[in-house]
DOKOLDREN-325945 format. One record per atom (N, C-alpha, C): residue number from 1; residue in one letter; x negated, y negated, z. Coordinates in nm, 4 decimals. Layout:
residues N
[site NUM,'A',[X,Y,Z]],
...
This chain:
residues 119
[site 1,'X',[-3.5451,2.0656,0.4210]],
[site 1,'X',[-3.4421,1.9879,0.4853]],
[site 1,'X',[-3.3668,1.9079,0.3788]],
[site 2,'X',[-3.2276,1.9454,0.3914]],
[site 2,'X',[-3.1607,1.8534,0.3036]],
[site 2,'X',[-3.1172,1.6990,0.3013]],
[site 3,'X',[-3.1560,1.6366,0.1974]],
[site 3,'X',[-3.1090,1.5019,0.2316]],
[site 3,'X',[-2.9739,1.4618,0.2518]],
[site 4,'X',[-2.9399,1.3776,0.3561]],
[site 4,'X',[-2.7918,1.2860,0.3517]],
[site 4,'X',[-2.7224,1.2574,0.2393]],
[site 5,'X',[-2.6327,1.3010,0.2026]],
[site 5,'X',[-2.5525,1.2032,0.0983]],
[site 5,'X',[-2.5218,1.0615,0.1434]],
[site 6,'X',[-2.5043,0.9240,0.0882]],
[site 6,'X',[-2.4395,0.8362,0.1475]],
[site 6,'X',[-2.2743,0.8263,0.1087]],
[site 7,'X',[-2.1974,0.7098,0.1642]],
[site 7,'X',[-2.0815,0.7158,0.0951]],
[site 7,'X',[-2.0360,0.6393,-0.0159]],
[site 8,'X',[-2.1327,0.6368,-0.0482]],
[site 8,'X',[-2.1266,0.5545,-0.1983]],
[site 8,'X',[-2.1742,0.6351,-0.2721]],
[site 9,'X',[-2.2557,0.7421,-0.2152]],
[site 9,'X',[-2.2767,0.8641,-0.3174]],
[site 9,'X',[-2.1951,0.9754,-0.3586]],
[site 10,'X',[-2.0972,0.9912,-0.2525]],
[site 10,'X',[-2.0019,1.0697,-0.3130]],
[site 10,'X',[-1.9053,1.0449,-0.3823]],
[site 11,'X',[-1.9530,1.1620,-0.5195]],
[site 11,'X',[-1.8153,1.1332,-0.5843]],
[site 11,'X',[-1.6842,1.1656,-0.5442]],
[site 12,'X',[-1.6503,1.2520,-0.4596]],
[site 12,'X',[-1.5183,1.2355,-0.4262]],
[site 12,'X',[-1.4949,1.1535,-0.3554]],
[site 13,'X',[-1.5581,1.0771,-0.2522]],
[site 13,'X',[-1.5038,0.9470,-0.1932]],
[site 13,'X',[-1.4637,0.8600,-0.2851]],
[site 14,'X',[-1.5915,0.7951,-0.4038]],
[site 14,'X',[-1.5694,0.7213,-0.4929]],
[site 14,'X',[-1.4146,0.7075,-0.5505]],
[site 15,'X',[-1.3836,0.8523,-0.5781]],
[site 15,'X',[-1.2747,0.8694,-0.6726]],
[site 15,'X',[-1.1350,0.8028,-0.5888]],
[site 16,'X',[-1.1243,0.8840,-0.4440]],
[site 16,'X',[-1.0234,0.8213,-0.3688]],
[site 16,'X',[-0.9983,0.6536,-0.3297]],
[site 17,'X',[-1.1471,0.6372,-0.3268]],
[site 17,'X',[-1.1477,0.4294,-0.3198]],
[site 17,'X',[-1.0922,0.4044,-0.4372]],
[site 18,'X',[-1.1292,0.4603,-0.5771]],
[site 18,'X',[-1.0581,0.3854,-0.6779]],
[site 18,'X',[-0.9329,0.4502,-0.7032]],
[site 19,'X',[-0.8869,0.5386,-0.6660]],
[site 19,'X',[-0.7516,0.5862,-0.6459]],
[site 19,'X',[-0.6246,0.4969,-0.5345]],
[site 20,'X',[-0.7336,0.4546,-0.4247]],
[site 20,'X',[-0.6676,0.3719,-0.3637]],
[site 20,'X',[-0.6550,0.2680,-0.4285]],
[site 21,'X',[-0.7827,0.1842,-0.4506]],
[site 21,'X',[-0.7636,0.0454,-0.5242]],
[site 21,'X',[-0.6650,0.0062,-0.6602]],
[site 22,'X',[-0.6295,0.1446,-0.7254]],
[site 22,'X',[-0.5934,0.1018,-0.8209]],
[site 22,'X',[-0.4290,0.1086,-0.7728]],
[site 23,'X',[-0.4105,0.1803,-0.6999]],
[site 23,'X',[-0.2307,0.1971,-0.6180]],
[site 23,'X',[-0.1871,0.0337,-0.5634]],
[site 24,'X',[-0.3478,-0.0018,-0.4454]],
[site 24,'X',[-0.3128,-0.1393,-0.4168]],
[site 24,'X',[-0.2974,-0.2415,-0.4804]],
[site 25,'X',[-0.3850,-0.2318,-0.6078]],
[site 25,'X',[-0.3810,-0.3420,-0.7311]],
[site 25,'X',[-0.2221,-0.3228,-0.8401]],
[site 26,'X',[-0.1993,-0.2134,-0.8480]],
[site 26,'X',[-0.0135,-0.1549,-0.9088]],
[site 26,'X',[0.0606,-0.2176,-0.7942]],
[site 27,'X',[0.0405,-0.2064,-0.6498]],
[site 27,'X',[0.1476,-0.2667,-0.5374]],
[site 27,'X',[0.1271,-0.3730,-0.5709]],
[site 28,'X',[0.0303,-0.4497,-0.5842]],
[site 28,'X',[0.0623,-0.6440,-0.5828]],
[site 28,'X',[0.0945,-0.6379,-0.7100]],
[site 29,'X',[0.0797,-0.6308,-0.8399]],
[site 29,'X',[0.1282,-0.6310,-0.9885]],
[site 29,'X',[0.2755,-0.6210,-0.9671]],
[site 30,'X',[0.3178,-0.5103,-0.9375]],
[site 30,'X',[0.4844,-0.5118,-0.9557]],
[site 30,'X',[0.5128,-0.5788,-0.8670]],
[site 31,'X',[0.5041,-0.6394,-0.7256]],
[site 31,'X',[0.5620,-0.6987,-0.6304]],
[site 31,'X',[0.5919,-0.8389,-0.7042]],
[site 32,'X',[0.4308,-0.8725,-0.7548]],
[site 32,'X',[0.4410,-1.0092,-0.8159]],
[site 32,'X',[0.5549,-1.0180,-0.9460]],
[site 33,'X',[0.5462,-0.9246,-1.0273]],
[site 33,'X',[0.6736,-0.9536,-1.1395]],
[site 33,'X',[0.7803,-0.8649,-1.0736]],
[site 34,'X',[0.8124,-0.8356,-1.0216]],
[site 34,'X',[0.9527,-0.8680,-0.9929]],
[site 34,'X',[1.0069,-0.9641,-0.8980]],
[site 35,'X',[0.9227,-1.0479,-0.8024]],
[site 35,'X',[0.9371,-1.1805,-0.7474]],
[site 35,'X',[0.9597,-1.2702,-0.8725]],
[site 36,'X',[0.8638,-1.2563,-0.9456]],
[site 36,'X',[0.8523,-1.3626,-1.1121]],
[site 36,'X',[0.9626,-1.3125,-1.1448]],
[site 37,'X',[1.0328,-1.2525,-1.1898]],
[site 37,'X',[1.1587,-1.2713,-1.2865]],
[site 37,'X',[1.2963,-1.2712,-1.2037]],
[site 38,'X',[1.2530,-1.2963,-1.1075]],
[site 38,'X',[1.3736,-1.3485,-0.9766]],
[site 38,'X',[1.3614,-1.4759,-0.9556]],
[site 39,'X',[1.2934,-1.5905,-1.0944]],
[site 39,'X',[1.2957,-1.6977,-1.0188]],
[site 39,'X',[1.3916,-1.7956,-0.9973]],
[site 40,'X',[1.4351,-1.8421,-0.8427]],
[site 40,'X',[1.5463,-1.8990,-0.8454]],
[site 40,'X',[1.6280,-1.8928,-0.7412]],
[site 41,'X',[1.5671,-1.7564,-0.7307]],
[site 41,'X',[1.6551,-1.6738,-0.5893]],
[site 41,'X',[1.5960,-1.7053,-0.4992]],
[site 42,'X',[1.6599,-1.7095,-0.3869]],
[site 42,'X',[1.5965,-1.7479,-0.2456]],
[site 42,'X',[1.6141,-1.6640,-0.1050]],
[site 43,'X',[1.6667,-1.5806,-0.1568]],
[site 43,'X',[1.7565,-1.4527,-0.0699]],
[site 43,'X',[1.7070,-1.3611,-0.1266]],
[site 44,'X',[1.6128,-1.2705,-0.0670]],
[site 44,'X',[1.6110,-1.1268,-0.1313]],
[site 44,'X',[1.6436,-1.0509,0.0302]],
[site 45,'X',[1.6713,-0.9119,-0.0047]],
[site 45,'X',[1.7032,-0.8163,0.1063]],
[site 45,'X',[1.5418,-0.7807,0.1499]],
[site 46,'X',[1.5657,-0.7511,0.2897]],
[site 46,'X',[1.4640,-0.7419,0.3404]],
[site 46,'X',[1.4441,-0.6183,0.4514]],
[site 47,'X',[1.6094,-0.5985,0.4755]],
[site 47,'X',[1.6354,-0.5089,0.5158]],
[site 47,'X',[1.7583,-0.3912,0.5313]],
[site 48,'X',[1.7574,-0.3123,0.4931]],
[site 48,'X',[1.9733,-0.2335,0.4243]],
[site 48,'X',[1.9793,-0.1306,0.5200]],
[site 49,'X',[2.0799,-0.1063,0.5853]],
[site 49,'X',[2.1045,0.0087,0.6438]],
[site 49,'X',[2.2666,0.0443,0.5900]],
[site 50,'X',[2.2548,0.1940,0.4762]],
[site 50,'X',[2.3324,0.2270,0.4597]],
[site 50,'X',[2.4179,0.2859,0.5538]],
[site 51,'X',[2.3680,0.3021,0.6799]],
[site 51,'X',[2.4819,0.4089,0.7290]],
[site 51,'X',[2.5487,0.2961,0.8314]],
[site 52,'X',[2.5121,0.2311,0.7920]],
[site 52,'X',[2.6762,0.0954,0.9298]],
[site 52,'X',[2.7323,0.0068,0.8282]],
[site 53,'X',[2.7172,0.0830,0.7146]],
[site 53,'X',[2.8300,0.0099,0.5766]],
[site 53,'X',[2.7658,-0.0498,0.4425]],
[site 54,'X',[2.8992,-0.0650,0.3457]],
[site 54,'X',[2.8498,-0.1035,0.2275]],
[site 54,'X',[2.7467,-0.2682,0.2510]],
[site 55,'X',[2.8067,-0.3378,0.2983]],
[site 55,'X',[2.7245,-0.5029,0.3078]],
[site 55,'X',[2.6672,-0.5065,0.4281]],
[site 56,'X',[2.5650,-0.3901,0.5277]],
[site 56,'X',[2.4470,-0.4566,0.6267]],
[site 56,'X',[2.3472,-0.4657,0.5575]],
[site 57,'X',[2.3278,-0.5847,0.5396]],
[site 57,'X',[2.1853,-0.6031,0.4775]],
[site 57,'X',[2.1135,-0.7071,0.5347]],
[site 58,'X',[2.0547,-0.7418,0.5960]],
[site 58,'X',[1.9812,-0.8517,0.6174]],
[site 58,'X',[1.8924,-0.9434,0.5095]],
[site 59,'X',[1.8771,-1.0818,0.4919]],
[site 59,'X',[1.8474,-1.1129,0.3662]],
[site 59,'X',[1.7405,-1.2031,0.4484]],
[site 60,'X',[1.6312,-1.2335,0.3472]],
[site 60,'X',[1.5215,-1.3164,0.4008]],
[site 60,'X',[1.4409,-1.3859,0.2631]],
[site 61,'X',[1.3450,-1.4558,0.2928]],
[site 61,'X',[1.3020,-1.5030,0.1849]],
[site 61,'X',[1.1540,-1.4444,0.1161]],
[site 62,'X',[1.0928,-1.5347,0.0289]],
[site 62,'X',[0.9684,-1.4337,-0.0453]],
[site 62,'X',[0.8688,-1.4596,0.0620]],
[site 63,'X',[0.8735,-1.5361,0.1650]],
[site 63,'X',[0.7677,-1.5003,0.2836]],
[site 63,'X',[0.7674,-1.3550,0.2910]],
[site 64,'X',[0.8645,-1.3174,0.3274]],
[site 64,'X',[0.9002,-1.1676,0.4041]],
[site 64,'X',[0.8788,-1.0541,0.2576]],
[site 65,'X',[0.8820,-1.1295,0.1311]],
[site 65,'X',[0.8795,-1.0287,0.0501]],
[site 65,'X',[0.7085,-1.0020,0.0390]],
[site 66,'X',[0.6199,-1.1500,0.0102]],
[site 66,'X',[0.5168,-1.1101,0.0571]],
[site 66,'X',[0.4204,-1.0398,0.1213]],
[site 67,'X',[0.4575,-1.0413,0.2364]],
[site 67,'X',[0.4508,-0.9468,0.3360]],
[site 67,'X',[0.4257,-0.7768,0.3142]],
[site 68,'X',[0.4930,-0.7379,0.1842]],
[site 68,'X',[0.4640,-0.6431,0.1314]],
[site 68,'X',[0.3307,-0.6377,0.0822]],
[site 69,'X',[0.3110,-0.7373,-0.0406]],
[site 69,'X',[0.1200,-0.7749,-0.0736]],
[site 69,'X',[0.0301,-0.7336,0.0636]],
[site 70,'X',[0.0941,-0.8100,0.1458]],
[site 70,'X',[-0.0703,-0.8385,0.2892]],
[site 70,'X',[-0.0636,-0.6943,0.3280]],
[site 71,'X',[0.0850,-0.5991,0.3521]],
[site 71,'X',[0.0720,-0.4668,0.4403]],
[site 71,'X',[-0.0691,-0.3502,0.3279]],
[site 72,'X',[-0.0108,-0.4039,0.2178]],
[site 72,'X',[-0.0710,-0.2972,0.0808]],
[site 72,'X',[-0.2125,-0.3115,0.0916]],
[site 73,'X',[-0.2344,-0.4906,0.0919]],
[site 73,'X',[-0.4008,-0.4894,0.1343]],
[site 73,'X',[-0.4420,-0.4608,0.2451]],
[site 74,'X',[-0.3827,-0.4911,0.3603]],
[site 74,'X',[-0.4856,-0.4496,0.5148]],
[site 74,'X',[-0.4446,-0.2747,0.5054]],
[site 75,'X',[-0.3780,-0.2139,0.4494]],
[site 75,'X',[-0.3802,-0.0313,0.4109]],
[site 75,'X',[-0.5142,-0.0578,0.3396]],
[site 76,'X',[-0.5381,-0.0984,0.2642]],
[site 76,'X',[-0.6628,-0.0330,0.1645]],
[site 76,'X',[-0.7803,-0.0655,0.2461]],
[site 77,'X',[-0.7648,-0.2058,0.2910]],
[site 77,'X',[-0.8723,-0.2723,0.3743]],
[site 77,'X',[-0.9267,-0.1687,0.5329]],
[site 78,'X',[-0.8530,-0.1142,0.5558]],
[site 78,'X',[-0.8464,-0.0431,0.7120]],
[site 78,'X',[-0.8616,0.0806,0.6327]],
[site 79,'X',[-0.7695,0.1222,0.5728]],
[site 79,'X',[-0.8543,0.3240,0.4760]],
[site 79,'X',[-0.9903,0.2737,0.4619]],
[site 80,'X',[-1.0648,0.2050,0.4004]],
[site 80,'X',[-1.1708,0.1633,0.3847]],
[site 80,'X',[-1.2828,0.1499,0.4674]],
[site 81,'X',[-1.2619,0.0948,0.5669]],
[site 81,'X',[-1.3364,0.0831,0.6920]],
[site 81,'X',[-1.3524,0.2125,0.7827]],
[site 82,'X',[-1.2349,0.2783,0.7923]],
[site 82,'X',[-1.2591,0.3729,0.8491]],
[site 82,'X',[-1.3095,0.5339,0.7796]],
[site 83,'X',[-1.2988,0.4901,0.6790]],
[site 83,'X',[-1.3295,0.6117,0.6009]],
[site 83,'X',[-1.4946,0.5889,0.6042]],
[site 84,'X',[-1.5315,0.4918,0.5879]],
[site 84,'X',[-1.7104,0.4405,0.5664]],
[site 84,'X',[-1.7460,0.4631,0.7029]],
[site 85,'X',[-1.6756,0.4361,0.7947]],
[site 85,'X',[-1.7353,0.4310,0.9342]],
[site 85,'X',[-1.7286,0.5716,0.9506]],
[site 86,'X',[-1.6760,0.6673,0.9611]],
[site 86,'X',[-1.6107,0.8147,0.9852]],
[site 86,'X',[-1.7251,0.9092,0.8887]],
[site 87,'X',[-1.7876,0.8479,0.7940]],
[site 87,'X',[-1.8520,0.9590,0.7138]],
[site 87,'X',[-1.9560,0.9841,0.7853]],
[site 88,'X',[-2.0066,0.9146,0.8966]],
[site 88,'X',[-2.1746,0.9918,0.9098]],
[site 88,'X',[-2.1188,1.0546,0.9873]],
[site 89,'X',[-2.0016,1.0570,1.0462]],
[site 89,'X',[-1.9698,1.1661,1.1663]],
[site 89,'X',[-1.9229,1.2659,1.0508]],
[site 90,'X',[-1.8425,1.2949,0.9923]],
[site 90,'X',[-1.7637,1.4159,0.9299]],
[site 90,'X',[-1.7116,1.3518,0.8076]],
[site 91,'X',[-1.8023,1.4232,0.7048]],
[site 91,'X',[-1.7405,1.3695,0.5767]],
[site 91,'X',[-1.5973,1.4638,0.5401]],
[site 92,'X',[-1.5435,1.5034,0.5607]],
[site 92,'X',[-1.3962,1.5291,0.5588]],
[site 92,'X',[-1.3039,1.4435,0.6003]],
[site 93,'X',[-1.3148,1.4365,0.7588]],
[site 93,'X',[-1.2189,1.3193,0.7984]],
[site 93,'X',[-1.2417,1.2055,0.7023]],
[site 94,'X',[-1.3572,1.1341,0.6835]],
[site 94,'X',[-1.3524,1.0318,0.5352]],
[site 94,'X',[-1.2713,1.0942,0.4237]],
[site 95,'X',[-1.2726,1.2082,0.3915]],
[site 95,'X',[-1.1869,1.2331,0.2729]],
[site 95,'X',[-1.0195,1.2453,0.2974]],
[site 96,'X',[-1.0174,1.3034,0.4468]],
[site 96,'X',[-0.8583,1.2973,0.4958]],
[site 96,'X',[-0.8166,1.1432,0.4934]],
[site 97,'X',[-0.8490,1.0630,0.5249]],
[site 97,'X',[-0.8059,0.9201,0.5573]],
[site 97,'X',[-0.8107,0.8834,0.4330]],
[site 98,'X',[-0.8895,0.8677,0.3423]],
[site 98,'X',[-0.8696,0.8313,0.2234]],
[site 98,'X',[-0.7380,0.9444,0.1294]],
[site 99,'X',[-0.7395,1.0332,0.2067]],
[site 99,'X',[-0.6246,1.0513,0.1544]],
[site 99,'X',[-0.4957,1.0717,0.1708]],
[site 100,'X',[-0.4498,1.0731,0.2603]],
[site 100,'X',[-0.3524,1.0308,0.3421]],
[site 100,'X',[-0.2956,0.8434,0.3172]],
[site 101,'X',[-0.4241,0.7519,0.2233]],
[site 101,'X',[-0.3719,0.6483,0.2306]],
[site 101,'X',[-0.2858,0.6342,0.0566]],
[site 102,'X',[-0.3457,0.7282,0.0081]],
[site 102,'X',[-0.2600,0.7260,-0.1093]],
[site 102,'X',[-0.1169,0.7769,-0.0974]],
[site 103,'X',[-0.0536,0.8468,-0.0042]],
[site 103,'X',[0.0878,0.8114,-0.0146]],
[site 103,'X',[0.1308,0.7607,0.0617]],
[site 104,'X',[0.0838,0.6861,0.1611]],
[site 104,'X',[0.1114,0.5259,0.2367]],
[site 104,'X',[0.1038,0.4533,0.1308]],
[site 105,'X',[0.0250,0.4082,0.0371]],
[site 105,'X',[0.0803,0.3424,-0.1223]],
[site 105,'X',[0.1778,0.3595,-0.1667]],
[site 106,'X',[0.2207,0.4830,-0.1786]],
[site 106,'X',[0.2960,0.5020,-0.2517]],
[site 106,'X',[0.4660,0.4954,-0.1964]],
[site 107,'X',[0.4452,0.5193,-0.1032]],
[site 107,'X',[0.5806,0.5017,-0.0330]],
[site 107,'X',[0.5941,0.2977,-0.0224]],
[site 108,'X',[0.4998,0.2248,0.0638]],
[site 108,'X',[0.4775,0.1146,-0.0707]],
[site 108,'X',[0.5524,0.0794,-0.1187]],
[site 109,'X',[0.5199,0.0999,-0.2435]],
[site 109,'X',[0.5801,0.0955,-0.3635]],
[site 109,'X',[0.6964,0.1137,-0.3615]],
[site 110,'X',[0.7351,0.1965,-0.3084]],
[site 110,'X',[0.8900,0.2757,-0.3837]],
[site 110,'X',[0.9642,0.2059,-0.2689]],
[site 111,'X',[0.9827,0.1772,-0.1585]],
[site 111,'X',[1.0338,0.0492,-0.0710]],
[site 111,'X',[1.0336,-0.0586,-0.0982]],
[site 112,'X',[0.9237,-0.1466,-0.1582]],
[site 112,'X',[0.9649,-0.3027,-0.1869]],
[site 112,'X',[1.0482,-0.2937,-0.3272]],
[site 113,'X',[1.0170,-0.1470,-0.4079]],
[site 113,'X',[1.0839,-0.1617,-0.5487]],
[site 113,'X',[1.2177,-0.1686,-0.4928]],
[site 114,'X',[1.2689,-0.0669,-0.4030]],
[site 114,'X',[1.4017,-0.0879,-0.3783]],
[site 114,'X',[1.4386,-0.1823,-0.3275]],
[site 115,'X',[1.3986,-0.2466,-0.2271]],
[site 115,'X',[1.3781,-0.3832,-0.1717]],
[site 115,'X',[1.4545,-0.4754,-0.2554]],
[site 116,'X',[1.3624,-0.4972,-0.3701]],
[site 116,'X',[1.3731,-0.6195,-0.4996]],
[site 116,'X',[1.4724,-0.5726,-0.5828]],
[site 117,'X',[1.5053,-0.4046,-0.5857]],
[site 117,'X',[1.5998,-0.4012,-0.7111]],
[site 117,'X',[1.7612,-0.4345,-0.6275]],
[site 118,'X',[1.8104,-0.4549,-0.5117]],
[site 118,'X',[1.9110,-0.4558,-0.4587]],
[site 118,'X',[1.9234,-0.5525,-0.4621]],
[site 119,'X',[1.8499,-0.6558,-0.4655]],
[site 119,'X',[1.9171,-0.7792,-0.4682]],
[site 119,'X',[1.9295,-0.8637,-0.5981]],
């Protein structure tokens, strides 16, 4: 009879937690310096819709830019939980969810960058 793996024993889980962690730890790094070298500003865009013209933009402050940090952590925090909870049932679905959260990072990313570089 074969023994259980746990999920701390697999290395491919392993790899995707620190694949995640290190995306979520790059999302707060750049969020934070490019807030830091905006200091001063009090208006960043928060929200653009190109297609009802050149100036709809809605503007808000670094509360709302924040907001980016907390979404990046409760993603890693919730991939996390459910991926650990999900493995004694089907260690795949643990590997789908963990991976599926790496380009929820990544998209992330590439939204608050645009976010911060428009304004």
């Amino acid at each position: 009879m074969a023994t259980q793996k746990h999920f701390l024993q697999d290395r491919t889980a392993l790899l995707l937690v620190s694949g995640t962690a290190f995306l979520t730890l790059a999302s707060i790094v750049l969020i934070l310096l490019k807030l830091g070298s905006g200091q001063g500003t009090s208006n960043y865009i928060v929200s653009y819709r190109a297609s009802l013209g050149i100036d709809r933009y809605t503007t808000g402050t670094v509360r709302d830019i924040i907001s980016f940090i907390v979404a990046a952590v409760l993603i890693f925090g919730l991939s996390l939980v459910l991926s650990y909870r999900s493995y004694p049932v089907k260690r795949e679905l643990s590997l789908v969810v963990l991976a599926l959260t790496v380009p929820l990072l990544l998209f992330l990313i590439v939204v608050s960058n645009a976010l911060l570089v428009l304004r």
